[in-house]
C-alpha positions in Angstrom: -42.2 19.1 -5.3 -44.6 19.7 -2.1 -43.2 19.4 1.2 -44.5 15.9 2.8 -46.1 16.1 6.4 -43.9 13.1 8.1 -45.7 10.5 9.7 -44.1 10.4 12.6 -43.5 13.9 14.9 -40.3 14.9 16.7 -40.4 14.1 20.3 -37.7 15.8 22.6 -37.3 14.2 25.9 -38.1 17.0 28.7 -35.8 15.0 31.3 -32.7 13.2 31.3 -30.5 13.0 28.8 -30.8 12.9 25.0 -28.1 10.9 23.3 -27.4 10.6 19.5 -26.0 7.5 17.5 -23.6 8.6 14.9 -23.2 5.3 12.7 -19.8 5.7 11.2 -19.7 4.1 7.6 -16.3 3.5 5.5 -15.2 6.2 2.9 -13.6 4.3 0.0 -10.5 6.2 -1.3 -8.8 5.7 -4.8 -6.0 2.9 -4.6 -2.6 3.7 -4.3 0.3 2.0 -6.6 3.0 0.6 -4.9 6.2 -0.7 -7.2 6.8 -4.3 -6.3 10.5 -3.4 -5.5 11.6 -0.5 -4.3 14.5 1.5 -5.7 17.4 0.8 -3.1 16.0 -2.8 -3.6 16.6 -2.6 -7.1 20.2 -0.8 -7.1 21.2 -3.8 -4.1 20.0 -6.1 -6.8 22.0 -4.9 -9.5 25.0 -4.3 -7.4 25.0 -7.8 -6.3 24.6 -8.8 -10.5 27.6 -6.7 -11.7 29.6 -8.5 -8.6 28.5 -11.9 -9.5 29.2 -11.0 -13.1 32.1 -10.4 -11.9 33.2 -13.0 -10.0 32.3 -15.3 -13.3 34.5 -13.6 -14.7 37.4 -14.0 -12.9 36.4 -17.6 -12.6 36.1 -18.3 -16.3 39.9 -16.0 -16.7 41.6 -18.4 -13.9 40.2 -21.5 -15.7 41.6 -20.5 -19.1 45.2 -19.6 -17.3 45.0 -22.8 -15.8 44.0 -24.7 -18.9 47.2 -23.7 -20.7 
């Protein structure tokens, strides 16, 4: 393709002081994945199961001694 003349010419100040806008835009990154619960959440959650397992446990043994 031919090089296009530009309408408009560059003009330099000769004086003073020449200042330059730099527009910043956004840069878009890929998204990240986070896990709903995190992995010491999960192990507090199933330590606090197996204890309350637990304790239904013993509840349901005491009822049945009691029972008899």
């Amino acid at each position: 393709m031919a090089e296009l003349k530009s309408m408009f010419r560059e003009v330099l100040p000769k004086q003073g002081q020449l200042s330059v806008e730099d527009v910043t835009t956004m840069v878009l990154c890929k998204p990240k994945l986070l896990p709903l619960k995190s992995l010491t959440l999960e192990k507090l959650e199933k330590m606090q199961q197996a204890a309350q397992d637990t304790i239904h446990q013993q509840e349901m043994a005491e009822k049945e001694h009691s029972s008899k």
